[in-house]
Kinemage of the C-alpha trace (Angstrom):
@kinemage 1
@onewidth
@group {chain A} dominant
@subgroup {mainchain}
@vectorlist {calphas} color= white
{ca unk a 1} P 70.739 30.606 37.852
{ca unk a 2} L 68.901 27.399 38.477
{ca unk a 3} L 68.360 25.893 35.536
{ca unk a 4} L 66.261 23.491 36.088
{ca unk a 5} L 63.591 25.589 36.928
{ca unk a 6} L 63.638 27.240 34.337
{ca unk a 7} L 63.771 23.999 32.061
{ca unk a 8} L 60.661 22.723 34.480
{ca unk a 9} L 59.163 26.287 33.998
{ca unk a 10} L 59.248 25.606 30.303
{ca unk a 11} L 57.306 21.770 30.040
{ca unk a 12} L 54.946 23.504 32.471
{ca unk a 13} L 54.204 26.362 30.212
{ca unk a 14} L 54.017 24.040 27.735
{ca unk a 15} L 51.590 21.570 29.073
{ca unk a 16} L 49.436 24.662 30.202
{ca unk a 17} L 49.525 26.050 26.596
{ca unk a 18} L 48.369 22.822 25.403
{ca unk a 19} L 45.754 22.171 27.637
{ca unk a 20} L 44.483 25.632 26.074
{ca unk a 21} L 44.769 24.904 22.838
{ca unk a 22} L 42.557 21.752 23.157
{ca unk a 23} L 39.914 23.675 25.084
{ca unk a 24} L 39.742 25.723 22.091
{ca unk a 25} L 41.246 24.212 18.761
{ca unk a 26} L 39.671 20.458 18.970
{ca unk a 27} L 36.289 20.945 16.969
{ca unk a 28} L 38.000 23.696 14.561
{ca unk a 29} L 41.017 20.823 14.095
{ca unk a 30} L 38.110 18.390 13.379
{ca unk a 31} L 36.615 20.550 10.898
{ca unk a 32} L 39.536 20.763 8.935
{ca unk a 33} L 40.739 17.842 8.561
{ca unk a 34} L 37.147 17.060 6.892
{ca unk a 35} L 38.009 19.969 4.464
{ca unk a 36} L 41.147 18.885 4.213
{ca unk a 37} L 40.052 14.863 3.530
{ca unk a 38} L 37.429 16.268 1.398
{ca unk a 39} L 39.683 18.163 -0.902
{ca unk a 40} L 42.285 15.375 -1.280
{ca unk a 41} L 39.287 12.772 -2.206
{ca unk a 42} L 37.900 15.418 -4.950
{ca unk a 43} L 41.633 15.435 -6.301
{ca unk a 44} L 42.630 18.902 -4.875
{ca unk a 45} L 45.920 19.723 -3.377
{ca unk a 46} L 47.046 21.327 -0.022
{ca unk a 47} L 49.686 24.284 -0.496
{ca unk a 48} L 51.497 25.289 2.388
{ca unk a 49} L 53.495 28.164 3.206
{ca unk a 50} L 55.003 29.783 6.213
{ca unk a 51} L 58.840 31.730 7.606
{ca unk a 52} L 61.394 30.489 9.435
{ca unk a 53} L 60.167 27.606 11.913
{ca unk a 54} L 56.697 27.789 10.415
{ca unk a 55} L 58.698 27.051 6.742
{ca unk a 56} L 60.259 24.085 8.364
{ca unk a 57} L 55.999 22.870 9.884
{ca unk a 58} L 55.015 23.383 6.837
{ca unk a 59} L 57.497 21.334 5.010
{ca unk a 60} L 57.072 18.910 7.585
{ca unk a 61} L 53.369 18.663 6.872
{ca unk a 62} L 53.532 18.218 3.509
{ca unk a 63} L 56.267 15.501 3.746
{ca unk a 64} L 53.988 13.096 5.970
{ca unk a 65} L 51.206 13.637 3.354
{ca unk a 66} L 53.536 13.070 0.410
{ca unk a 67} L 55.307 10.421 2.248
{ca unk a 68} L 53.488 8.819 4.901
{ca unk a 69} L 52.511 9.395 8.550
{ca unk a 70} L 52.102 6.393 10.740
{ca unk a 71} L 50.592 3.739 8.351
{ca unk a 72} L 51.717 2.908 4.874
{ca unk a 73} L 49.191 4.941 2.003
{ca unk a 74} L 49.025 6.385 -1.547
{ca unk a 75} L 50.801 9.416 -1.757
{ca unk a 76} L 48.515 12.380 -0.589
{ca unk a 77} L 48.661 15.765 -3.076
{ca unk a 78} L 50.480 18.442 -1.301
{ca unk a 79} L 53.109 21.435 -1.842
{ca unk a 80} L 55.274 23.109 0.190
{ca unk a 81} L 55.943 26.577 -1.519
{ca unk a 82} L 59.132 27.653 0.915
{ca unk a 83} L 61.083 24.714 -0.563
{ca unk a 84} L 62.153 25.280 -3.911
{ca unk a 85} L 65.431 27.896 -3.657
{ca unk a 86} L 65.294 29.002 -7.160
{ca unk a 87} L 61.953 29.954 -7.216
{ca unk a 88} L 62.074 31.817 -3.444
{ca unk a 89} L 65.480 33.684 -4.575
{ca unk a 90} L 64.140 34.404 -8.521
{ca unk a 91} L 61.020 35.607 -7.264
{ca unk a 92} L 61.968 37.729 -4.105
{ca unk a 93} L 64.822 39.275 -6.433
{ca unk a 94} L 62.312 40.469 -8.922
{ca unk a 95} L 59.669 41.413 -7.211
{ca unk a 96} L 60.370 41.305 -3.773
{ca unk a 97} L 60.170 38.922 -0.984
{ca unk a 98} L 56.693 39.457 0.155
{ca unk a 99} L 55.955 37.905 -2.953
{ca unk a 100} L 57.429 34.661 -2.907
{ca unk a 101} L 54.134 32.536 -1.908
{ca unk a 102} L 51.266 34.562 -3.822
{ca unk a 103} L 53.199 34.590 -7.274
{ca unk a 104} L 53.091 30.227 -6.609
{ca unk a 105} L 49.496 30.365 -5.429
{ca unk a 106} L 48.671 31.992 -8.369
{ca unk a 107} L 50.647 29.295 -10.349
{ca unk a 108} L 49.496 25.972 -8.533
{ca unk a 109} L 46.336 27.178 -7.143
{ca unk a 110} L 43.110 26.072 -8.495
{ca unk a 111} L 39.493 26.133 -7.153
{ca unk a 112} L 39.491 23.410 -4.782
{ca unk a 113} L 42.730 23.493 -3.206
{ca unk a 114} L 43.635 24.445 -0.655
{ca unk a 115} L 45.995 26.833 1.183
{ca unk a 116} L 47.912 26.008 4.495
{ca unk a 117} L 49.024 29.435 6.116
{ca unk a 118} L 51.183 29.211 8.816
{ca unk a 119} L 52.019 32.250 11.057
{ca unk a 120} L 52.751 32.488 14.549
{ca unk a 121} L 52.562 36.691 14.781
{ca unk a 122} L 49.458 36.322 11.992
{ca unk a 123} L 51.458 39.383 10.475
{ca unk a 124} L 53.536 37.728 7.430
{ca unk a 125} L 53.267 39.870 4.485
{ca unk a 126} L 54.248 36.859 2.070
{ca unk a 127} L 51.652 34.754 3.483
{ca unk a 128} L 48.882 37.337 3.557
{ca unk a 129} L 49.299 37.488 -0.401
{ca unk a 130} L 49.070 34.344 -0.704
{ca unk a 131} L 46.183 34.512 1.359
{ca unk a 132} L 44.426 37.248 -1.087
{ca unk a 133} L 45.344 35.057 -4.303
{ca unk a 134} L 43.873 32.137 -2.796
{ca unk a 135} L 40.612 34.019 -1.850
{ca unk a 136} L 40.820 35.124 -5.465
{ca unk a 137} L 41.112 31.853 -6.391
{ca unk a 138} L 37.941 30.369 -4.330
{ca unk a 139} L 40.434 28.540 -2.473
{ca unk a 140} L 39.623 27.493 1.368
{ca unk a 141} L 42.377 28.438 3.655
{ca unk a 142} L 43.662 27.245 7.042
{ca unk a 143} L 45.326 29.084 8.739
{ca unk a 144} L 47.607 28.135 11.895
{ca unk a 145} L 48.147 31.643 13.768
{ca unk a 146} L 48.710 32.716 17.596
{ca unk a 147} L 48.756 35.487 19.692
{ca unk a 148} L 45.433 37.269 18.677
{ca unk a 149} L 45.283 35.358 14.843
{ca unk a 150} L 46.953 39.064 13.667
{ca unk a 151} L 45.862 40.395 10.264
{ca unk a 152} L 45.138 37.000 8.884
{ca unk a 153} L 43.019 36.484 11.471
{ca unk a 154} L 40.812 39.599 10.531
{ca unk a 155} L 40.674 39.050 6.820
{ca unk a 156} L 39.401 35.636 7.155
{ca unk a 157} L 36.324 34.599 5.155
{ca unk a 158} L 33.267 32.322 6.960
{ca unk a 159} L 34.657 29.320 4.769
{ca unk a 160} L 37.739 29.537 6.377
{ca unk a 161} L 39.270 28.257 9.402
{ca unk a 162} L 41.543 29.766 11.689
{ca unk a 163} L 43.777 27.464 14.756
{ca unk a 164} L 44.923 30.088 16.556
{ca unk a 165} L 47.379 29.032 19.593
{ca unk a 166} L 45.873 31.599 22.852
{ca unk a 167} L 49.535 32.103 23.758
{ca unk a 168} L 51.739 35.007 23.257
{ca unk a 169} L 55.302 33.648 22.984
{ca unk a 170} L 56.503 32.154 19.596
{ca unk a 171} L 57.800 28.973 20.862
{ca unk a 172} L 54.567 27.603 22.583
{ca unk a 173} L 53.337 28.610 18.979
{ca unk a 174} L 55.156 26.414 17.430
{ca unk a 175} L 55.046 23.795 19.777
{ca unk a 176} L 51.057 23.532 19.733
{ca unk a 177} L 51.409 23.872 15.286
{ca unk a 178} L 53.507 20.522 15.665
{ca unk a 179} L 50.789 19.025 17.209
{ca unk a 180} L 47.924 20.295 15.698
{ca unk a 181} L 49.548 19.559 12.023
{ca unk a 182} L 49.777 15.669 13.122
{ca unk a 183} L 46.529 15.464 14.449
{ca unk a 184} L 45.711 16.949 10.815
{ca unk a 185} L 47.768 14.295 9.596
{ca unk a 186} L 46.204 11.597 11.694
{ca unk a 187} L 42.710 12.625 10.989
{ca unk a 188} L 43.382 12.802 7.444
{ca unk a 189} L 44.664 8.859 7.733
{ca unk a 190} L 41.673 8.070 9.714
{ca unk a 191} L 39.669 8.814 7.077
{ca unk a 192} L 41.514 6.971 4.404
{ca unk a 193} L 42.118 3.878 6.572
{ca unk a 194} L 39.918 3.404 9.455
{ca unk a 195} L 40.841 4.117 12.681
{ca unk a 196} L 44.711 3.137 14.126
{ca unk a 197} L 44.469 0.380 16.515
């Protein structure tokens, strides 16, 4: 096996992914970090949610808002609802796993938040509730998806907005998510601050 092509096959499936993604993703990526900016300046929150590697992005994202990203800032308002153990476990023991986002939506969410979905298949049960309670809730979702955006991608409202990676393997998923949750992060700081020199 040569392994270096096949290391070389994967920053060139990479790169190609990318290149993709900003053919199609920039002016959706633009629009919501103006939602996103928009709800943080009318003192709204961003809830985030996702499985596995898309728990660990959205933790991520919600740590560089609560923290900081590049430049020093006031805290931004954000939650990351795969984070707290005793709620995940208390909930998905009584009523099931697929619950363990909606029954927090339905907690934290107000009118004016918003929702950060995170699913590379677009097929998460757990984050499709939480989906439907924040609809319920006139919240504004954005949701990070791949492959053909899946079932979130079809129940979608016109208020919404979908980044969904045109690749079919997980991994360039998640690799293009990385990147479009900093330029999220970035944007969001550009609009606070000015722009980074």
């Amino acid at each position: 096996m040569d392994l270096t092509a096949l290391i070389n096959s994967h920053f060139n499936d990479s790169i190609e992914t990318l290149q993709a993604s900003a053919a199609a993703l920039t002016e959706p990526t633009a629009a919501a970090v103006e939602l996103l900016f928009a709800t943080l300046a009318n003192n709204g929150k961003i809830l985030a949610c996702g499985n596995g590697g898309s728990a660990a992005d959205a933790q991520h994202f919600i740590a560089e808002l609560v923290g900081r990203f590049e430049r020093d800032r006031l805290p931004l308002a954000g939650i990351a609802l795969n984070t707290d153990t005793s709620i995940m476990t208390a909930v998905g023991n009584d009523y099931g796993f697929d619950s363990v986002f909606e029954r927090q939506v339905a907690a934290l969410g107000q009118t004016g938040d918003i929702l950060v979905a995170i699913s590379t298949s677009g097929n998460s049960e757990n984050v499709i509730r939480a989906i439907q309670v924040a609809h319920e809730r006139d919240m504004v979702v954005i949701a990070l998806t791949g492959k053909d955006g899946g079932k979130i991608g079809r129940m979608l409202t016109h208020t919404d907005i979908e980044l969904c990676v045109p690749h079919p393997r997980t991994m360039r998923i998640q690799e293009v998510h990385i990147v479009l949750l900093h330029a999220l992060c970035d944007g969001i700081d550009a609009l606070l601050l000015g722009e980074n020199e």
